[in-house]
N, C-alpha and C positions, 0 to 999 in steps of 0.2 A: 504494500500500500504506500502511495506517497501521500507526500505531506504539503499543505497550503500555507504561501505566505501571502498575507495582505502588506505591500511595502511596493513603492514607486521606484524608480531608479535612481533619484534622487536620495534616497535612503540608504544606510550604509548596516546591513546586518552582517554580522559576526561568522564566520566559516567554523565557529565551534559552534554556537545555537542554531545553525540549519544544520549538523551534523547531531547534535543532541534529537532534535525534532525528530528528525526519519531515524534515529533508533528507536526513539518510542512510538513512533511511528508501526515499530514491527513489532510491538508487544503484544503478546494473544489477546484477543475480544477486541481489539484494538480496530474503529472502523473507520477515524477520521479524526486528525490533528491540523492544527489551523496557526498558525504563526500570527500576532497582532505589528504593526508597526514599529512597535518597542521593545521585540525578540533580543533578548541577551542570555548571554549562555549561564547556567546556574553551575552545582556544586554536580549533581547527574542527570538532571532534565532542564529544559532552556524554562525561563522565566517571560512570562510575557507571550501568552500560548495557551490554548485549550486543547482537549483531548476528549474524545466521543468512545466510549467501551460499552459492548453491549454485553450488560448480565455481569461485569464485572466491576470491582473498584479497587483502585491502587493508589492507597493512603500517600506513599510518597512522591505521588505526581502534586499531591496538594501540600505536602509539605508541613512543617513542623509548626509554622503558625497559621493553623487553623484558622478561619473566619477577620484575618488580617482584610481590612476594609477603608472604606473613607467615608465619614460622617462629615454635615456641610451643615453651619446654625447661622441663620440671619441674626445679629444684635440687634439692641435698639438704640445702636450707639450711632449716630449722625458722624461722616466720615469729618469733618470739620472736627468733631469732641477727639479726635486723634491727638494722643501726647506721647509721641516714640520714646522719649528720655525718662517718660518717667513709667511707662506702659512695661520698657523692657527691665527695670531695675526692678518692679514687681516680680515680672512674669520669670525672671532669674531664678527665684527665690522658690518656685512652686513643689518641685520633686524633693526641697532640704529639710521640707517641715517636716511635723511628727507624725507617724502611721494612724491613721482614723477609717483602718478597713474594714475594724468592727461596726462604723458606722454603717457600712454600704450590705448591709443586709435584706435590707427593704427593697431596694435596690433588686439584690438576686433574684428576690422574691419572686419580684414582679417580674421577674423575665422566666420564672418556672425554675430558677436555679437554687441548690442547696449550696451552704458556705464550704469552701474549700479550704485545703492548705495555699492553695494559689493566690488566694484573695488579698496577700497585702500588696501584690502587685499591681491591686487594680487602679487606677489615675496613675498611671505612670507610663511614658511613650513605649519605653527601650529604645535599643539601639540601631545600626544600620539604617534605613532609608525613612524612618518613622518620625513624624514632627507635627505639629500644631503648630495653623501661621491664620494669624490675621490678615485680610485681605481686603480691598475695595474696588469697588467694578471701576474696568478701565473701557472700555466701548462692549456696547450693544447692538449685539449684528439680528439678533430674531425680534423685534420688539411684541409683537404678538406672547411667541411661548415665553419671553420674559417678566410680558406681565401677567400669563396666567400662572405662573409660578407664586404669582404674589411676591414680587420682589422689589426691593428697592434701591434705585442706581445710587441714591448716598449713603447709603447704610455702610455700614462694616461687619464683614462675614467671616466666620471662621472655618477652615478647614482642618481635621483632625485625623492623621494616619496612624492606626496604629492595630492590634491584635490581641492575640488570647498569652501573649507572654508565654512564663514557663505551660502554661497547662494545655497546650497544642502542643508542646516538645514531647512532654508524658506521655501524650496518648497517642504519638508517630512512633516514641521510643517502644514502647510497650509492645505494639503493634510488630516495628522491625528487629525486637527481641526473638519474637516464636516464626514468623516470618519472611526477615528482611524485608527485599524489597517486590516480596510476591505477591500475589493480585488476590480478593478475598471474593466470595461468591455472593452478589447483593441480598441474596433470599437465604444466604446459611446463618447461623448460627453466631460465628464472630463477623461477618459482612453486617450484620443488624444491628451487633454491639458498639463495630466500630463505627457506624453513622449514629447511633445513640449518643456517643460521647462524641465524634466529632459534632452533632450540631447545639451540643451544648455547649462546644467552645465559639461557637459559630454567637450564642446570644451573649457567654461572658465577654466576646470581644466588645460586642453592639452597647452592652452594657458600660466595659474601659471606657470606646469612645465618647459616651455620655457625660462619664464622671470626671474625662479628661474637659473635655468641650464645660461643663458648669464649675471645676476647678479655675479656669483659664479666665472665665467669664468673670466667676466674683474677684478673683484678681484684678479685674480692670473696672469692676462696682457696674456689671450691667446682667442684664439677663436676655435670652434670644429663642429662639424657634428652629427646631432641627426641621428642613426643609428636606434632608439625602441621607441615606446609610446605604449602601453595599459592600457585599462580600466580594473579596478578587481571589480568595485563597479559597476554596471550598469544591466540595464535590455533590449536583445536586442532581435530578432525575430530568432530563432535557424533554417535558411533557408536552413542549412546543414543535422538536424536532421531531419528522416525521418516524424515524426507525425508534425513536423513543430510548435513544445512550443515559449511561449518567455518563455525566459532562463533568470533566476534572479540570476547573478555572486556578491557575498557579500562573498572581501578578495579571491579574485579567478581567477585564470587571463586566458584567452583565449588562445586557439592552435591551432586556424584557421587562425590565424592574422601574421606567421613568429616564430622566435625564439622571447624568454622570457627571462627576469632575474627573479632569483629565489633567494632574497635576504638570506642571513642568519641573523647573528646581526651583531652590530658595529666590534666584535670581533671575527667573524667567514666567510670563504668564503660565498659570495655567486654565483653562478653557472648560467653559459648562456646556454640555452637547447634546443632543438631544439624540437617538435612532431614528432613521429614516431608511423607505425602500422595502427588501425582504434580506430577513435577518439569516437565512439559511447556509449561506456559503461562509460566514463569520460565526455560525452556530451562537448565534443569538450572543454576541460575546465583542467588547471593544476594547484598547490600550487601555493601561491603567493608569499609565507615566510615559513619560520621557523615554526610560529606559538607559538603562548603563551603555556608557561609552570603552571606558575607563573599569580594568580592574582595579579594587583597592591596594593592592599591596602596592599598585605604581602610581599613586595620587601624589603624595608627600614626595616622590623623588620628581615629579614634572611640573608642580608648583610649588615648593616652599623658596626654592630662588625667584622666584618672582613676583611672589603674595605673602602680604606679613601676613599672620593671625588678624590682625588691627582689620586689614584692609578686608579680609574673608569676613567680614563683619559687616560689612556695609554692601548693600546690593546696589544694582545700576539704575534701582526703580530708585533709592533714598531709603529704602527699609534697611530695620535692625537683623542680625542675628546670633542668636544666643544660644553658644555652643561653648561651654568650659572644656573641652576633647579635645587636645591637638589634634588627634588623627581621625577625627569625626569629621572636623572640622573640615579637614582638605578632602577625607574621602567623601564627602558629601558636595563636594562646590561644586558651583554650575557646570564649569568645564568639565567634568567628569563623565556629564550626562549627554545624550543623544540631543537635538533640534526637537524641540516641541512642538514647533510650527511643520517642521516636515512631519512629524508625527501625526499630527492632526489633520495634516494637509492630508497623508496619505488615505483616509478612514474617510473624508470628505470625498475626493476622489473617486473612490469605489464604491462610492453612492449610500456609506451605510451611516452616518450621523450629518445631519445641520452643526452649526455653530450657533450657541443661544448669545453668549455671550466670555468678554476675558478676562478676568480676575488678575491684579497686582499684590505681590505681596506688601507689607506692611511690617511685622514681626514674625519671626518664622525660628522657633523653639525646637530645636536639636537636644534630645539625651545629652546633659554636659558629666561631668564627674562626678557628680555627686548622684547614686542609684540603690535604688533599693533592692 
């Protein structure tokens, strides 16, 4: 079976993520893989990619953070009420304070979750590609779907990425304990268990981004309105697509679920999109991000001569960013990341999303040193 890349010529994908793609491409059950514009090669399967299996699931196509997503909250803070200098010496401060995970019980509750040993993790990003960034709309290309969204072009909105933490590692570890990285029968026995607990990690994540998004908020004395949540990590039953796969989404976000944010980096828009056309050749599935340029172990060797810390601080729009990590710091910079306009471009292109509108960042909160 080959494998599909949605990607223009203009796009630059990786000769190890088209080579990861069509090995899993040949995994048994295996009936269709789709490459998104943001394909980068992962740790054993490409990142930024879906996978169609019929009758089967294979936990680590989806990976160890379970239900890793992007939540979107409109403030009601007037983009004018912006005070960077003093927004980001709070918003510094958020991951240092004291543990109040006992408080977030009601919380689980309400999401059908019982308290875990995981739970003091919960308002906390981690590491790697995950951050909460304030943002303000910078043009409106749909005016129509942006005002049925109920949105408003001077507000200030937050985006929040982030996942199930340690408790998506547990239940991939547990899983590649008995075995590896072999495929489970969706109707058996541990196929039932292990979608049991993967979509509980799938609501503790939904749950994080909440706690992180009204963390972030009362830090700045406002409150707001979750407009978006989807899952890009997860494995769900494709009841749209005709042969009826479960769909293993790894860095991939869904177009059956409303409009999406299409992050870029800290120092690039990124873009709210809407699905458009028939969703069947992208299996109802669009970028998540940008996508990786740049491996991290060669970030710090290709920019510390030429970007202080000071400078990785400040983006090209005038926003902050707060990152105490030297090497977060640079493996996260903009340069590191793929063109988000070519990314976008490309999904527009193939007819499968409009453009609603482009988000600038503002404040954009990086895991710094201090973690729980």
């Amino acid at each position: 079976m080959t494998s599909k890349i949605i990607a223009s010529s203009k796009n630059w994908i990786e000769s190890k993520a088209i080579e990861q793609l069509n090995q899993t491409a040949m995994l048994p059950g295996m009936s269709q893989t789709v490459g998104m514009p943001d394909l980068h090669p992962g740790t054993d399967t490409p990142i930024g990619a879906v996978f169609a299996c019929q009758g089967l699931i294979y936990p680590h196509l989806v990976g160890n953070d379970i239900g890793c997503g992007m939540g979107f909250w409109k403030t009601k803070l007037h983009k004018s009420q912006c005070k960077l200098d003093s927004w980001t010496k709070k918003l510094a401060a958020i991951e240092s304070r004291p543990d109040t995970s006992s408080n977030y019980n009601q919380d689980l509750a309400e999401a059908g979750l019982s308290p875990s040993i995981f739970d003091k993790s919960l308002g906390t990003i981690g590491g790697g590609n995950h951050f909460a960034e304030l943002q303000k709309i910078e043009s409106i290309i749909d005016a129509s779907s942006f005002e049925g969204m109920a949105l408003n072009k001077d507000a200030i909105y937050l985006l929040v990425h982030s996942g199930s933490r340690g408790l998506g590692e547990n239940i991939l570890r547990d899983h590649q304990k008995h075995f590896g990285n072999g495929a489970l029968k969706a109707d058996s026995r541990e196929g039932k268990e292990y979608l049991g607990r993967h979509n509980n990690a799938v609501q503790w994540a939904k749950v994080n981004r909440q706690i992180i998004a009204t963390k972030f908020m009362n830090a700045i004395a406002t409150q707001g309105q979750r407009i978006i949540d989807v899952c890009h990590n997860c494995v769900v039953a494709g009841a749209e697509i005709e042969t009826n796969p479960w769909l293993h989404r790894k860095g991939a976000a869904p177009s059956d679920q409303g409009p999406v944010i299409i992050p870029g980096s800290r120092g690039t828009l990124s873009y709210l999109v809407k699905a458009s056309g028939e969703q069947e050749q992208n299996l109802a599935t669009l970028a998540h991000g940008a996508g990786r340029k740049w491996k991290r172990s060669e970030c710090r060797g290709k920019l510390e001569q030429r970007y202080s810390r000071e400078s990785l601080k400040r983006t090209t729009f005038g926003g902050r960013v707060i990152c105490e990590d030297n090497a977060l710091l640079y493996e996260e910079a903009p340069q590191a990341y793929k063109d988000i306009d070519i990314v976008v471009g490309d999904l527009v292109e193939a007819g499968l999303v409009t453009v609603i509108a482009t988000l600038a960042p503002l404040i954009t909160y990086k895991t710094g040193a201090v973690r729980r």
